[in-house]
KOLKE-443813 format. One record per atom (N, C-alpha, C): x, y, z; atom name; residue number from 1; chain. Coordinates in steps of 0.001 Angstrom, whole numbers, plus 500000, padded with zeros to 6 digits. Atoms other than C-alpha are relative to their C-alpha. Layout:
residues N
[[X,Y,Z],'CA',NUM,'A']
...
***
This chain:
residues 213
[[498693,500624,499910],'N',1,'A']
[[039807,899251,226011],'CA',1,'A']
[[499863,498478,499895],'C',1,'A']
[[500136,501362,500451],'N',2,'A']
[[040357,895885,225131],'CA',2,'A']
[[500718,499073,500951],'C',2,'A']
[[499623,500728,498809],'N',3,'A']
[[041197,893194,227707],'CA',3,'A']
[[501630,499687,500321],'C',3,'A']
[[498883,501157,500338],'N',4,'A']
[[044640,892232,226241],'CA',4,'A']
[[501118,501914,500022],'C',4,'A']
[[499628,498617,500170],'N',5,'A']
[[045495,896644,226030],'CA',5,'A']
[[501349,499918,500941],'C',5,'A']
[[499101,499865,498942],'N',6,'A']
[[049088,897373,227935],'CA',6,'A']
[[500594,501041,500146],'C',6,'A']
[[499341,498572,500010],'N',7,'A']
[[050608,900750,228873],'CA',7,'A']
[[501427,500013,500495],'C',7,'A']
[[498339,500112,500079],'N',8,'A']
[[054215,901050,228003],'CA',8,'A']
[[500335,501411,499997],'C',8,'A']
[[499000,498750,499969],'N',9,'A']
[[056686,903795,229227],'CA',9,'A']
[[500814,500012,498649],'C',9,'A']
[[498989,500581,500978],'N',10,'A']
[[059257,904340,226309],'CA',10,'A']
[[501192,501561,500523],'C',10,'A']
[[498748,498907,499338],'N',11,'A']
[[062704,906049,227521],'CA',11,'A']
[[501196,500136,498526],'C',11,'A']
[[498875,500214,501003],'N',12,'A']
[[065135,906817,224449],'CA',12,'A']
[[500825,500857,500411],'C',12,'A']
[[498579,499313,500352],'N',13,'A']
[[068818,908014,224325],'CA',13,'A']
[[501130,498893,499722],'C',13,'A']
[[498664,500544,500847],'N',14,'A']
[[072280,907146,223661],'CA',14,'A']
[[500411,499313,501299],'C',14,'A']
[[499337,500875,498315],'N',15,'A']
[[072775,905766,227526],'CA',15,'A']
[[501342,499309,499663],'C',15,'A']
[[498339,500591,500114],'N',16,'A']
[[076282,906364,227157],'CA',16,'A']
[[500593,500743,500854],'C',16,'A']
[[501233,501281,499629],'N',17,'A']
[[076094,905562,229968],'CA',17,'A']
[[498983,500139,500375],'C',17,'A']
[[501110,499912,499175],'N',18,'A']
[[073055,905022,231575],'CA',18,'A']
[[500193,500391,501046],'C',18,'A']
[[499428,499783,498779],'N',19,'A']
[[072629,906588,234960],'CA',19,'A']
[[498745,500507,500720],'C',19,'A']
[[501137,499778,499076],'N',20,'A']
[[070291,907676,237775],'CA',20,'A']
[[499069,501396,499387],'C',20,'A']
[[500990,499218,500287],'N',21,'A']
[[069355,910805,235848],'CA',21,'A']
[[498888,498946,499118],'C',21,'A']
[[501074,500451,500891],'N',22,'A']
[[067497,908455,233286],'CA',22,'A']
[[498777,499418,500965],'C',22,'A']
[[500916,500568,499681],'N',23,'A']
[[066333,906140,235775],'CA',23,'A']
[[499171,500609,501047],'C',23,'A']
[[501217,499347,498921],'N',24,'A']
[[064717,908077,238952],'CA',24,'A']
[[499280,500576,499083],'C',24,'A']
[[501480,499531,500645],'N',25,'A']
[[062534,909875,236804],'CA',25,'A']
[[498696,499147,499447],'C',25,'A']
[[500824,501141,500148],'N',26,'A']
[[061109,906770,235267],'CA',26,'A']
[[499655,499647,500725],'C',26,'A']
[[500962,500400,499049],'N',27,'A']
[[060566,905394,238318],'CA',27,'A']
[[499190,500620,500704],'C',27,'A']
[[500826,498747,499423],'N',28,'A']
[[058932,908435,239703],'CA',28,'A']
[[498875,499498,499220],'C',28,'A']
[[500926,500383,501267],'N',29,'A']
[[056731,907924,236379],'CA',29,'A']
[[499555,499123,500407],'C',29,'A']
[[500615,501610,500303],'N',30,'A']
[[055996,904319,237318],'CA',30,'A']
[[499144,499999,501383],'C',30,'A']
[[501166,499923,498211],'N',31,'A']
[[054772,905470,241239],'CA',31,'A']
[[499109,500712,499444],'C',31,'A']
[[501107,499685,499935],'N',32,'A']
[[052291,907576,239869],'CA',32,'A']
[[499257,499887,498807],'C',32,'A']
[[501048,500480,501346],'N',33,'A']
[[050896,905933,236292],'CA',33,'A']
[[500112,498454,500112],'C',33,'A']
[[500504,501717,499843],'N',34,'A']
[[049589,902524,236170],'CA',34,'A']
[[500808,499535,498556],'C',34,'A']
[[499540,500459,501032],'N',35,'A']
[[052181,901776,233511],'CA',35,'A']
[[500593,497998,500088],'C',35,'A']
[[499971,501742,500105],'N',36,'A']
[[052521,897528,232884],'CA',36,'A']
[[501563,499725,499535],'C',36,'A']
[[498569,499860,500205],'N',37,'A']
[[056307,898545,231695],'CA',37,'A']
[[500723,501204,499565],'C',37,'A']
[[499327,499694,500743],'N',38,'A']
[[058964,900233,230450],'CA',38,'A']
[[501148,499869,500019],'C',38,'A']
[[498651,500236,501336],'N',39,'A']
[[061379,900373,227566],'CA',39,'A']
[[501103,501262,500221],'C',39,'A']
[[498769,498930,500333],'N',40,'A']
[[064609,901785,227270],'CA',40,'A']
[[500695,499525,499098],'C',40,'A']
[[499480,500081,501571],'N',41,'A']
[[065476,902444,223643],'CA',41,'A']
[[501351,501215,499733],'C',41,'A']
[[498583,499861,500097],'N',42,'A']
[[068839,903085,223012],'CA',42,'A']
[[500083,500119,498763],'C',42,'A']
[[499761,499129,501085],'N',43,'A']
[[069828,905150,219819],'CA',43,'A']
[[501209,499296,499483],'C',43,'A']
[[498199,500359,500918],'N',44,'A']
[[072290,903617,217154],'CA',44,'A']
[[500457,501411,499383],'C',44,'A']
[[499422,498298,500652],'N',45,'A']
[[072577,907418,214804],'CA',45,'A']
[[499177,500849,500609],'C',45,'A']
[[500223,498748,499568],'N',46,'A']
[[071667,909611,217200],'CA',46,'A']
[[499677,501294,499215],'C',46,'A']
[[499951,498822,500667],'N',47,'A']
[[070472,912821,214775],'CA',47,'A']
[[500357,501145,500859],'C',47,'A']
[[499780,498443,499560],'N',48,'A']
[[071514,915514,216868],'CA',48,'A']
[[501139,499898,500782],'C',48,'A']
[[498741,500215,499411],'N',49,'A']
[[074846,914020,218324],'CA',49,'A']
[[501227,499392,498895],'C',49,'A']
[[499127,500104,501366],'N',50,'A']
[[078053,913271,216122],'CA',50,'A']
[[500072,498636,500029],'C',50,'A']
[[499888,501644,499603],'N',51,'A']
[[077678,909450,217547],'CA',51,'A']
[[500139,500095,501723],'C',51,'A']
[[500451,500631,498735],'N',52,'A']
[[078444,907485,220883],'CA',52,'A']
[[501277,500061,500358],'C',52,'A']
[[498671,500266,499406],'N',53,'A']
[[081572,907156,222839],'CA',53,'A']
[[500618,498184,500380],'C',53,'A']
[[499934,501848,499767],'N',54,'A']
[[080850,903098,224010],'CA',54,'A']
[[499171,499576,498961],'C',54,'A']
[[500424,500757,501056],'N',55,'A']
[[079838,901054,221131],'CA',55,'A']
[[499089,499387,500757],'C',55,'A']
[[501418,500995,499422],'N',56,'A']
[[076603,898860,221205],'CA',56,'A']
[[500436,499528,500822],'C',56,'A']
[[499866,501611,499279],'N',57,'A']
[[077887,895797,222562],'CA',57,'A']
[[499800,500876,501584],'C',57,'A']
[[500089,499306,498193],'N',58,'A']
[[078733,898079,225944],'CA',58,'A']
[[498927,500704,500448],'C',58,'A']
[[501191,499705,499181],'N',59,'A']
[[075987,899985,225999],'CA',59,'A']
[[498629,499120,499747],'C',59,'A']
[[501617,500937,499488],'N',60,'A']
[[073446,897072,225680],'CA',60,'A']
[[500605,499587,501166],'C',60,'A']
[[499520,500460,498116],'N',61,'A']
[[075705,895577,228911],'CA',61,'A']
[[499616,500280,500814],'C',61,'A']
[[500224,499507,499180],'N',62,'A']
[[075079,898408,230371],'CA',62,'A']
[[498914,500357,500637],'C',62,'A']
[[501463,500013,499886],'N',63,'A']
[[071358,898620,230007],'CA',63,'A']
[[499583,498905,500406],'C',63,'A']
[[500786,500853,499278],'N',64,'A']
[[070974,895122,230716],'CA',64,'A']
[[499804,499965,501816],'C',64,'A']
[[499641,499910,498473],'N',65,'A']
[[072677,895761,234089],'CA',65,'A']
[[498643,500873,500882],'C',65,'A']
[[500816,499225,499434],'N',66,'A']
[[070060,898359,234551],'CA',66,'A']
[[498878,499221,500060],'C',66,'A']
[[500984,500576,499701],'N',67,'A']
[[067221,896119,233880],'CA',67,'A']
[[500056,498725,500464],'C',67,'A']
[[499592,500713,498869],'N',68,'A']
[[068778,893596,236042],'CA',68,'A']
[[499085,500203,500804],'C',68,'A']
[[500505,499764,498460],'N',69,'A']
[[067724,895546,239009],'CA',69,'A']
[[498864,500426,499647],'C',69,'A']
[[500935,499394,499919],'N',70,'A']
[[064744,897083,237466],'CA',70,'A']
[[498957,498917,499232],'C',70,'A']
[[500808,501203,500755],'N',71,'A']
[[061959,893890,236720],'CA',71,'A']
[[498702,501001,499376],'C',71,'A']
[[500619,499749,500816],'N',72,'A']
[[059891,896288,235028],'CA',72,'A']
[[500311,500613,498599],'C',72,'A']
[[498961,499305,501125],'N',73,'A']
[[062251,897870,232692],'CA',73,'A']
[[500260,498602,499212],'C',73,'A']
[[499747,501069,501364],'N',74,'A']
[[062949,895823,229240],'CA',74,'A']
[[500836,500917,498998],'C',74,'A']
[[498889,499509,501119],'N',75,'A']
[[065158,896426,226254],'CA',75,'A']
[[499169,500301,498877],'C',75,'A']
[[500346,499633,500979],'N',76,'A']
[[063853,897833,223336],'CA',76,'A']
[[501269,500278,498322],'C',76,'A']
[[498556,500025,500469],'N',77,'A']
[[066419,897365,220337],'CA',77,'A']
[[499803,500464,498816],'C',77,'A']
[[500561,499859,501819],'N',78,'A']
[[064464,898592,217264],'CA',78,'A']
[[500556,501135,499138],'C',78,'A']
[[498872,498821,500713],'N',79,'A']
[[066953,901571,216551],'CA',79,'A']
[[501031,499761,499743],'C',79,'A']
[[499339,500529,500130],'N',80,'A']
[[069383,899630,217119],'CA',80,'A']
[[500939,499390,498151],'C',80,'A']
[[500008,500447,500777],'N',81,'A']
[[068825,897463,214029],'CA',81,'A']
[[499870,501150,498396],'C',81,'A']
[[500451,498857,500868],'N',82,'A']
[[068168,900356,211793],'CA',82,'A']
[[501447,500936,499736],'C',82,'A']
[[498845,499362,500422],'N',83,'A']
[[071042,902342,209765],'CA',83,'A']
[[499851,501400,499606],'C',83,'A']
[[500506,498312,500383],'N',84,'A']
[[069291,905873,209385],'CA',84,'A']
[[500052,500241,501331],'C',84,'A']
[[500344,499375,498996],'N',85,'A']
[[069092,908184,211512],'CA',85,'A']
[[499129,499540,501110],'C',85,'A']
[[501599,500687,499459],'N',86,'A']
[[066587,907113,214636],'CA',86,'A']
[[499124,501434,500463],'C',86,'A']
[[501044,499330,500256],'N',87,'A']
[[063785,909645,214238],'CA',87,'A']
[[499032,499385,501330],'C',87,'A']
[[500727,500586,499536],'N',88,'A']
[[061348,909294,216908],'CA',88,'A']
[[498563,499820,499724],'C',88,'A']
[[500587,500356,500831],'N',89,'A']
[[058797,909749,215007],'CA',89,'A']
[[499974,498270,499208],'C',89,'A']
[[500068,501130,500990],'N',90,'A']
[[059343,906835,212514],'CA',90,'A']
[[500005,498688,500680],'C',90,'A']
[[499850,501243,499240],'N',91,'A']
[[060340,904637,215621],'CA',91,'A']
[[498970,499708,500726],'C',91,'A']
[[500746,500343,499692],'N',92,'A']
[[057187,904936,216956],'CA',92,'A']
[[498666,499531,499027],'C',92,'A']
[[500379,500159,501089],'N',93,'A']
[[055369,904552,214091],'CA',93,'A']
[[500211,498633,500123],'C',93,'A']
[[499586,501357,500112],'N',94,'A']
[[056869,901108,213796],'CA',94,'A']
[[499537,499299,501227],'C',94,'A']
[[500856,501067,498508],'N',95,'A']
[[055794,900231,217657],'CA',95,'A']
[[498801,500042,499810],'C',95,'A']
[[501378,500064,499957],'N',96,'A']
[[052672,901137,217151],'CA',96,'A']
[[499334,498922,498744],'C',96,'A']
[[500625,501564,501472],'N',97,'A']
[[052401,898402,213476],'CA',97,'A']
[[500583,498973,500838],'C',97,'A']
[[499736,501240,499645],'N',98,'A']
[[054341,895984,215733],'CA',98,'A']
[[499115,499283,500931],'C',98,'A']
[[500711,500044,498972],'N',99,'A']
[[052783,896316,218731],'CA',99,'A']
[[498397,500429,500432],'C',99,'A']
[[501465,499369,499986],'N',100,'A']
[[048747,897373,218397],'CA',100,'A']
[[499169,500260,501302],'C',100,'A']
[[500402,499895,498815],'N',101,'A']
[[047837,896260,221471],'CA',101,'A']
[[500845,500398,501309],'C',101,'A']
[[499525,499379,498652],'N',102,'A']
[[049964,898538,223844],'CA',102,'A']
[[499691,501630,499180],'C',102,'A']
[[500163,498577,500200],'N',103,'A']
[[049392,902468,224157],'CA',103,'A']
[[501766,500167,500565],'C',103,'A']
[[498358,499910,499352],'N',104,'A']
[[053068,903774,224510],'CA',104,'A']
[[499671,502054,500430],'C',104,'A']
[[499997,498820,499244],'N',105,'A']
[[053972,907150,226428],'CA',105,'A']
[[501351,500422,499822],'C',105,'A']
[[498480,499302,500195],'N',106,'A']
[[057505,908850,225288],'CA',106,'A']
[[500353,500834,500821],'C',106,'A']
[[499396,498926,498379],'N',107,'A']
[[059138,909827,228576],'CA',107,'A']
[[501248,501330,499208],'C',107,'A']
[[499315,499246,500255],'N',108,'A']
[[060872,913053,227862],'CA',108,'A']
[[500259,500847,501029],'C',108,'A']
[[499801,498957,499157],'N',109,'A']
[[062234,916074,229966],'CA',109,'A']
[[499452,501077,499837],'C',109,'A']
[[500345,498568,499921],'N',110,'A']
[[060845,919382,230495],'CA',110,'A']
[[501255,500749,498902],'C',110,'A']
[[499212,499688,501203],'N',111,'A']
[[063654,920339,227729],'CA',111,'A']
[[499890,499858,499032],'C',111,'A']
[[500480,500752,501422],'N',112,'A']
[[062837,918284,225368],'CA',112,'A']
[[498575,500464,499253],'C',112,'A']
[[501163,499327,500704],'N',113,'A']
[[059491,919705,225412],'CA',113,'A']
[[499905,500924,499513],'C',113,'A']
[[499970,498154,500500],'N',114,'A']
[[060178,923236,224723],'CA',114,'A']
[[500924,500225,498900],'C',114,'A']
[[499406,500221,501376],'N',115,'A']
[[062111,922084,222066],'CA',115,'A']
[[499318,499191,498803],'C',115,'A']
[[500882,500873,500938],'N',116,'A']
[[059783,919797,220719],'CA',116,'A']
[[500220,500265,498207],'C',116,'A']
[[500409,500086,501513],'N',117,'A']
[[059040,921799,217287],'CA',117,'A']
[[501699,499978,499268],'C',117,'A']
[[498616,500553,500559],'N',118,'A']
[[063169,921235,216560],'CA',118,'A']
[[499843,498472,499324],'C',118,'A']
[[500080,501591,500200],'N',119,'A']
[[062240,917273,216215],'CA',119,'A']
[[499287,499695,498351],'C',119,'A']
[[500367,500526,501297],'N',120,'A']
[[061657,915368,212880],'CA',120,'A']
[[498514,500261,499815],'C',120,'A']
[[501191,499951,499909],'N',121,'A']
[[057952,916041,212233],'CA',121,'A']
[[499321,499576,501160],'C',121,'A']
[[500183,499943,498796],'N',122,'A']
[[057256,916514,215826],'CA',122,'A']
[[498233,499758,500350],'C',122,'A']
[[501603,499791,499588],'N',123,'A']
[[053342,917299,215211],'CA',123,'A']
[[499314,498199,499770],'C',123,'A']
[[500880,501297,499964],'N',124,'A']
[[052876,913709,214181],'CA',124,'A']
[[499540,499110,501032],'C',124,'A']
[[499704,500693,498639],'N',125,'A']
[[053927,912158,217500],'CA',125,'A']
[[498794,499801,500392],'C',125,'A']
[[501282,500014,499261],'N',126,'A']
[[050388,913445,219118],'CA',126,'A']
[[499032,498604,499214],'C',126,'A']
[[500759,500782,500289],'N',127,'A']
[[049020,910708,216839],'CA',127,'A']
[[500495,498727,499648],'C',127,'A']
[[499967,501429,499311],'N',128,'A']
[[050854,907649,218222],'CA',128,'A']
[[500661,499907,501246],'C',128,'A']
[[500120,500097,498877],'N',129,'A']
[[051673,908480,221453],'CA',129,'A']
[[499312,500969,501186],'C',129,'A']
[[500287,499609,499326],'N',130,'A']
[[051030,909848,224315],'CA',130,'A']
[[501323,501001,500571],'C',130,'A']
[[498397,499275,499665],'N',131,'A']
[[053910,912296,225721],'CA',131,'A']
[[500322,500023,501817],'C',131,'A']
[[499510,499633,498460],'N',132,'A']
[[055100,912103,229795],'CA',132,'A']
[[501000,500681,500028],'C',132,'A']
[[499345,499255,499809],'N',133,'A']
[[056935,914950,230547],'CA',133,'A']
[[500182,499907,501161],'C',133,'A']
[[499316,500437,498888],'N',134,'A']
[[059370,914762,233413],'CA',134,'A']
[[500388,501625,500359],'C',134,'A']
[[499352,499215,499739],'N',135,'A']
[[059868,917987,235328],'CA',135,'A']
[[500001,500497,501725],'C',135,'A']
[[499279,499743,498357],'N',136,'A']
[[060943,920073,238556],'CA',136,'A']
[[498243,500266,500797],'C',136,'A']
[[501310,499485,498784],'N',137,'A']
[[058330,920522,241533],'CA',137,'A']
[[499689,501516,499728],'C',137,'A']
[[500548,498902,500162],'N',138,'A']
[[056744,923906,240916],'CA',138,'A']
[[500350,500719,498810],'C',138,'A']
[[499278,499254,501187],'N',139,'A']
[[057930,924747,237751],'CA',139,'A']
[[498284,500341,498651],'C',139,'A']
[[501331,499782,500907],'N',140,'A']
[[055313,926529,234964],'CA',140,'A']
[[500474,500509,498948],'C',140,'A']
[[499267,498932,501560],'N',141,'A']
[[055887,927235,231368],'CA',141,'A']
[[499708,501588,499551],'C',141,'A']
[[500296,498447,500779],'N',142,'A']
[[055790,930702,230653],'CA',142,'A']
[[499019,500239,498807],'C',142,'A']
[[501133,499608,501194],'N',143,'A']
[[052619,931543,228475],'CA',143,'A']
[[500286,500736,498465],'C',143,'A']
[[499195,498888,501816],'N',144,'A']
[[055168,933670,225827],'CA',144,'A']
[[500079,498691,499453],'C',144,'A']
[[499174,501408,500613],'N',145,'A']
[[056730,929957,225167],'CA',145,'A']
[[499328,499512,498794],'C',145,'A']
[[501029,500967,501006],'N',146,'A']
[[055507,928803,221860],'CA',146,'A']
[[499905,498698,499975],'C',146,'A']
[[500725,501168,499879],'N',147,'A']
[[054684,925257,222975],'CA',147,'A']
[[498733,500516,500906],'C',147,'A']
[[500699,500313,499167],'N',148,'A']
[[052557,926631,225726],'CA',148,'A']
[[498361,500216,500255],'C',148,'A']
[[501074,500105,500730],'N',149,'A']
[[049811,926889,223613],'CA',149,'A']
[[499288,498284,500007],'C',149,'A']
[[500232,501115,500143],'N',150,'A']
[[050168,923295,222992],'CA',150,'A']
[[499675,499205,501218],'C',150,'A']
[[500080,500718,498762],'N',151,'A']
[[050568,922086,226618],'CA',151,'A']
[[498578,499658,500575],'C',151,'A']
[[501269,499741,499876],'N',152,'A']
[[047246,923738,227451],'CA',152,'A']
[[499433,499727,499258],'C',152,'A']
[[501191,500720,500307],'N',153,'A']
[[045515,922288,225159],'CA',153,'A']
[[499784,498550,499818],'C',153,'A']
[[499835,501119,500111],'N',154,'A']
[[046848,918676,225245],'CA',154,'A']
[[500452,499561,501512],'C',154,'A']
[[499378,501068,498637],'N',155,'A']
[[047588,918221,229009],'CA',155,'A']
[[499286,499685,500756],'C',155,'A']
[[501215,501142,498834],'N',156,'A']
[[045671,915413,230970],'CA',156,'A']
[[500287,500648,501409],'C',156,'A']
[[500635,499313,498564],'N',157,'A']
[[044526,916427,234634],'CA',157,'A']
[[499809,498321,500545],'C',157,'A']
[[501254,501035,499422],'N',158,'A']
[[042693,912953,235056],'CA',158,'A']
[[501548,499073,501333],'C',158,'A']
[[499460,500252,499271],'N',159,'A']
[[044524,910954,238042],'CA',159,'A']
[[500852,498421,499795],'C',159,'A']
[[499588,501562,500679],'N',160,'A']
[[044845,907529,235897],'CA',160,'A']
[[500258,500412,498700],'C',160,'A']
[[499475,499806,500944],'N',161,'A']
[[045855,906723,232828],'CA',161,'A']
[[498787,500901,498828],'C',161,'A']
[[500996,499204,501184],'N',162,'A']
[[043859,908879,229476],'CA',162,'A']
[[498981,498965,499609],'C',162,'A']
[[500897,500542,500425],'N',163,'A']
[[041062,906887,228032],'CA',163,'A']
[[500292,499706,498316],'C',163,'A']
[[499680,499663,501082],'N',164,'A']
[[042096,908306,224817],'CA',164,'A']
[[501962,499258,499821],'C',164,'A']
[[498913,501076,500366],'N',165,'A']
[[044719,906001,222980],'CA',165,'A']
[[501683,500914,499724],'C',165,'A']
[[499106,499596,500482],'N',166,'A']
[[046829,908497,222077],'CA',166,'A']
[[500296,502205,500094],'C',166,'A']
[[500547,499137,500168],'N',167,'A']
[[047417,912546,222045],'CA',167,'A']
[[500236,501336,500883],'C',167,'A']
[[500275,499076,498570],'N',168,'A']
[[047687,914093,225683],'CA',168,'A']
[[501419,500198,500680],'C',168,'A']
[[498874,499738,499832],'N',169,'A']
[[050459,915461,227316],'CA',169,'A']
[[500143,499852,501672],'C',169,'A']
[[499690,500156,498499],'N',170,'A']
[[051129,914295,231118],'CA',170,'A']
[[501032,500014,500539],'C',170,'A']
[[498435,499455,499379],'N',171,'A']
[[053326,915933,233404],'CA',171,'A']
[[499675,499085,501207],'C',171,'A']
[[499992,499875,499053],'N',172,'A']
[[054790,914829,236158],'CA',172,'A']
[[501783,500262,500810],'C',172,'A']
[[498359,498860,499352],'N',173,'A']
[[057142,916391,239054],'CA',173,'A']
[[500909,498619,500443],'C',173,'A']
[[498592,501128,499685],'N',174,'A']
[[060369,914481,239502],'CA',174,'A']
[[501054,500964,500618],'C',174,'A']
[[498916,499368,499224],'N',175,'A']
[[063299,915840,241772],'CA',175,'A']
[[501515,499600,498937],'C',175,'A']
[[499388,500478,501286],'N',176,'A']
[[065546,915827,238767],'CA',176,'A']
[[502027,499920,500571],'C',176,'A']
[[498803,500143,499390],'N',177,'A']
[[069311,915007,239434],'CA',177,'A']
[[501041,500773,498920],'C',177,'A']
[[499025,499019,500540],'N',178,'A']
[[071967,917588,237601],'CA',178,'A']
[[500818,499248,499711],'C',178,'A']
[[499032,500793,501002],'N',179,'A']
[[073933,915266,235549],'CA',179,'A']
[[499790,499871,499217],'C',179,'A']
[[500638,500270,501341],'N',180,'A']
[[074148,914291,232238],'CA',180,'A']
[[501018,499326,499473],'C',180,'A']
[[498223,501171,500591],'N',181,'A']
[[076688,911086,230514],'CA',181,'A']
[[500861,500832,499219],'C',181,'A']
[[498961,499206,499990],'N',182,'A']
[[078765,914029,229231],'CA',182,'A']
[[500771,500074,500875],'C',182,'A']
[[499951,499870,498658],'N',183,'A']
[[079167,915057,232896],'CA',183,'A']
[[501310,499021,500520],'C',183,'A']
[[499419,501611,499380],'N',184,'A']
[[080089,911473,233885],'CA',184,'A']
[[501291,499500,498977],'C',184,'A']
[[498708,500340,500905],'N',185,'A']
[[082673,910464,230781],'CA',185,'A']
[[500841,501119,500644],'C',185,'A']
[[499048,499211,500499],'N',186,'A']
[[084402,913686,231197],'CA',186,'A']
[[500789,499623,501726],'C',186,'A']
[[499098,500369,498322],'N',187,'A']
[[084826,912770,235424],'CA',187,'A']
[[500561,498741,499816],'C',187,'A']
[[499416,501272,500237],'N',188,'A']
[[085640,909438,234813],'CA',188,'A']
[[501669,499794,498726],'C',188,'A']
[[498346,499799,500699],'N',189,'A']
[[088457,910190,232081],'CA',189,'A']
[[500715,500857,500983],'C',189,'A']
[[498943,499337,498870],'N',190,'A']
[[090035,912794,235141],'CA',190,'A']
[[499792,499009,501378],'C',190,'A']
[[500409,500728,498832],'N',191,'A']
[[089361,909797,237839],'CA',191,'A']
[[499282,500587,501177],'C',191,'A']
[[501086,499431,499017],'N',192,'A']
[[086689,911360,239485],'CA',192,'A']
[[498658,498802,500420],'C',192,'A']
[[500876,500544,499762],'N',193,'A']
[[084426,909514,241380],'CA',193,'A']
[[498313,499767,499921],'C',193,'A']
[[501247,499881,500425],'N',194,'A']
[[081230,908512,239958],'CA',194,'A']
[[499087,499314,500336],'C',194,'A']
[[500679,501025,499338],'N',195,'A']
[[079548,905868,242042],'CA',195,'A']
[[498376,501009,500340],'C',195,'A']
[[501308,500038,500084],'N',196,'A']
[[076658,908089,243330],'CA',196,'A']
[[499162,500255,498767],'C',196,'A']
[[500955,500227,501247],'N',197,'A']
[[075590,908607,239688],'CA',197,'A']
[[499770,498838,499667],'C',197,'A']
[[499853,501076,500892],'N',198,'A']
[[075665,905342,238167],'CA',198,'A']
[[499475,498855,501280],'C',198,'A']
[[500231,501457,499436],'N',199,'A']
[[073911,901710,239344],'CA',199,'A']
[[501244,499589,500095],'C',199,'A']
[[498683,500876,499665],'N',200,'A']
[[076199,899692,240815],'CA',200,'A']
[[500484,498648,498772],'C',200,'A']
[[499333,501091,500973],'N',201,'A']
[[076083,897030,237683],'CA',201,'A']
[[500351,501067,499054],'C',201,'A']
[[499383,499270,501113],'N',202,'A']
[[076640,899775,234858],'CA',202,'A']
[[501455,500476,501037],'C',202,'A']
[[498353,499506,499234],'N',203,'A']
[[079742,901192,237617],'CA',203,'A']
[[500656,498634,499370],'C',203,'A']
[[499220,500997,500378],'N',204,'A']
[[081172,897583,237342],'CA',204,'A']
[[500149,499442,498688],'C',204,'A']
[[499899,500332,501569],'N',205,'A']
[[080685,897208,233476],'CA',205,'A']
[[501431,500710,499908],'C',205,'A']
[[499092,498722,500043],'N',206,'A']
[[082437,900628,233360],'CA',206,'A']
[[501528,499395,500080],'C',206,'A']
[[498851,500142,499698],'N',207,'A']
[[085155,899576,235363],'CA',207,'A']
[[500785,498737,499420],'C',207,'A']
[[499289,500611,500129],'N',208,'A']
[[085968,896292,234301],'CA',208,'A']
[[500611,499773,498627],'C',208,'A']
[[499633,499707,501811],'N',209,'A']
[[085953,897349,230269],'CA',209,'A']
[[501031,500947,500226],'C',209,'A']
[[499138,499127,500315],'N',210,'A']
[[087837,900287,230794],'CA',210,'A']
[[499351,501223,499036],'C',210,'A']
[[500268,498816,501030],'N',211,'A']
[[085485,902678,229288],'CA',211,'A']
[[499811,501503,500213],'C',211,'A']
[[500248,498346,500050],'N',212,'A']
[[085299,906349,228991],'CA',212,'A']
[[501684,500455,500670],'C',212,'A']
[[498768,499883,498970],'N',213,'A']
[[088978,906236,230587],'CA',213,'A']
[[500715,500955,498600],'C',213,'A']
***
């Protein structure tokens, strides 16, 4: 490893809005990997959603609000700028020519994984990141599952970060919170109270734009 090496989380969606499901898990992630940051990359063409409900401008607001309170969390905007689809594939691809000297780790859910081979050329991933999978306390993939071939043979054990730059699949248990910014727009257009989901600066974005109403 090279002196100057840095290990970056990377969180993507449409954080519309952002909310405690995204972030407790990350920070769970950040108590038990020696990670130096992470990114939350925010999707301009979503491929598997018809679009966004809050336009950029609001949901970068709303992300900054989040990394307000969170001094290890940063913005990542490189999908942003981009008018295709955002592939995660291709977007990491691009961190990894921008950025050489960081190893990145694509926080995903225990969903996301078992969906994996749905994703744009999914098999490439193993060869520029690393994958953190976010799931429930005692939970085990079923051996029928056709990833769970893959799990077992790509999932780190070791107690620190991999050695290996790239490749390995590390779980860890998070007490996951049953929401999802569907969830939250659809309470917030019937005035339902949404404070314990949401940081208190994305709540006050919310409220003082008028969005999802």
């Amino acid at each position: 490893m090279t002196e100057n090496l840095r290990h970056t989380a990377v969180l993507g969606g449409t954080f519309d809005p952002p909310h405690l499901g995204h972030i407790d898990p990350l920070l769970a992630a950040c108590k038990q990997w020696q990670f130096d940051d992470c990114w939350l990359l925010p999707n301009h063409i979503p491929p598997h959603k018809q679009g966004t409900h809050a336009d950029v401008e609001a949901r970068l607001a709303m992300l900054n609000a989040v990394i307000d309170a969170q001094p290890r969390f940063a913005l990542c905007d490189i999908e942003l700028k981009r008018h295709t689809p955002s592939y995660t594939v291709e977007t990491l691809k691009r961190l990894k020519e921008l950025y050489p000297a960081r190893r990145f780790y694509f926080v995903m859910g225990m969903d996301s994984l078992l969906n994996l081979p749905s994703w744009h050329r999914w098999q490439e991933l193993f060869a520029l990141c690393h994958l953190l999978v976010c799931k429930r306390p005692g939970y085990r993939l079923d051996d029928q599952h056709p990833m769970a071939s893959c799990l077992a043979e790509r999932q780190y054990s070791g107690n620190s970060l991999p050695s290996e730059p790239h490749g390995r699949i590390l779980l860890t248990e998070v007490l996951e919170r049953d929401i999802s910014s569907s969830q939250i727009r659809r309470a917030i257009a019937s005035g339902e109270d949404v404070r314990q989901w949401l940081p208190e600066g994305v709540m006050a974005i919310i409220n003082n734009r008028g969005l999802y109403r």
